[in-house]
C-alpha positions in Angstrom: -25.4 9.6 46.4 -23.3 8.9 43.4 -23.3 5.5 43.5 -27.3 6.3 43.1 -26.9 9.4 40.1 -24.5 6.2 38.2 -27.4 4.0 38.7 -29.9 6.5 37.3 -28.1 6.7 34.7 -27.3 3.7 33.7 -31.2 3.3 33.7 -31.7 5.9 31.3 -29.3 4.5 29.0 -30.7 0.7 29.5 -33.9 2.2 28.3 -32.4 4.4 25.3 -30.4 1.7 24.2 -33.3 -0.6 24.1 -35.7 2.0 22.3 -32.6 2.2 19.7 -31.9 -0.9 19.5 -36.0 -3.0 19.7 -33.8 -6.2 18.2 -31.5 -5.9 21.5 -31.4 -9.1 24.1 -31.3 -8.4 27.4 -27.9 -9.5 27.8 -27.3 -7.4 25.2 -28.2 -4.8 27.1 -26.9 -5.4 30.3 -23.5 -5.6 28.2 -23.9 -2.5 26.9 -24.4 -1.1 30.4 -21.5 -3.2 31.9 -19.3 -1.9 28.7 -20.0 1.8 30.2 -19.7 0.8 34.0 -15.9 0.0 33.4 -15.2 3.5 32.9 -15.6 4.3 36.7 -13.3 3.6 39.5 -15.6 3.0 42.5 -16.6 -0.9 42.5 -19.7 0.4 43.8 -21.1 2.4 42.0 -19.9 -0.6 38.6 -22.0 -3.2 40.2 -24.6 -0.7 41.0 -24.9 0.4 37.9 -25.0 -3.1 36.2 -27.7 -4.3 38.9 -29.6 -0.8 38.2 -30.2 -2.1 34.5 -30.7 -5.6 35.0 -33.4 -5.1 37.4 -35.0 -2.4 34.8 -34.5 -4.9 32.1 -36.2 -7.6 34.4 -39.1 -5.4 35.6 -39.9 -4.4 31.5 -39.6 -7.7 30.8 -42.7 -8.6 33.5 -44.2 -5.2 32.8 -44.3 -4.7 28.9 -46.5 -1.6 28.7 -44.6 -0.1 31.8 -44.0 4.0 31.0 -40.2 5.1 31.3 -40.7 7.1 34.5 -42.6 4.1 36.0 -39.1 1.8 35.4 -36.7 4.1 36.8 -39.3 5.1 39.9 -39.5 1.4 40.5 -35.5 0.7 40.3 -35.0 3.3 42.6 -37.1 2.3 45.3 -35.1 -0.7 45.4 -31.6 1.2 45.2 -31.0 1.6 48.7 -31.2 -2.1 49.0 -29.2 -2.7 46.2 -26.3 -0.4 47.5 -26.1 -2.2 50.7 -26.2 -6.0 49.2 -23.5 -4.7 47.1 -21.6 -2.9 50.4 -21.9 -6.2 52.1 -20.4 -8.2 49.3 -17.3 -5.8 48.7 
């Protein structure tokens, strides 16, 4: 469950550092997010949190006019899967 509140999180903050920041890459974003991941302990919950983003960044980027709710609903329908590709790798 935490591992899924950091990659909530780190969702929200993709999205507000993008609103912030319009000029932002999306690596620029996902560095931003990876910057913030490094302050937690649990590997998990790091990679989970970087995937979290990347996959928001990757869904805005193929759905431009996609609300904010929409992104994070979307990310975490796929968390569960993400959680256990990352389990499997660790």
């Amino acid at each position: 469950m935490d591992t899924k509140i950091g990659m909530v999180a780190a969702v929200s903050e993709a999205l507000r550092y993008r609103k912030q920041n319009p000029k932002a890459g999306n690596e620029e974003v996902i560095q931003h997010i990876s910057n913030i991941s490094m302050r937690e302990r649990d590997m998990t919950k790091k990679i989970g949190m970087i995937a979290a983003a990347s996959r928001a960044v990757d869904y805005i980027e193929r759905n431009p006019n996609v609300s904010e709710k929409e992104v994070i609903k979307h990310v975490m329908n796929e968390s569960g899967e993400m959680i256990r590709n990352i389990s499997l790798k660790a």
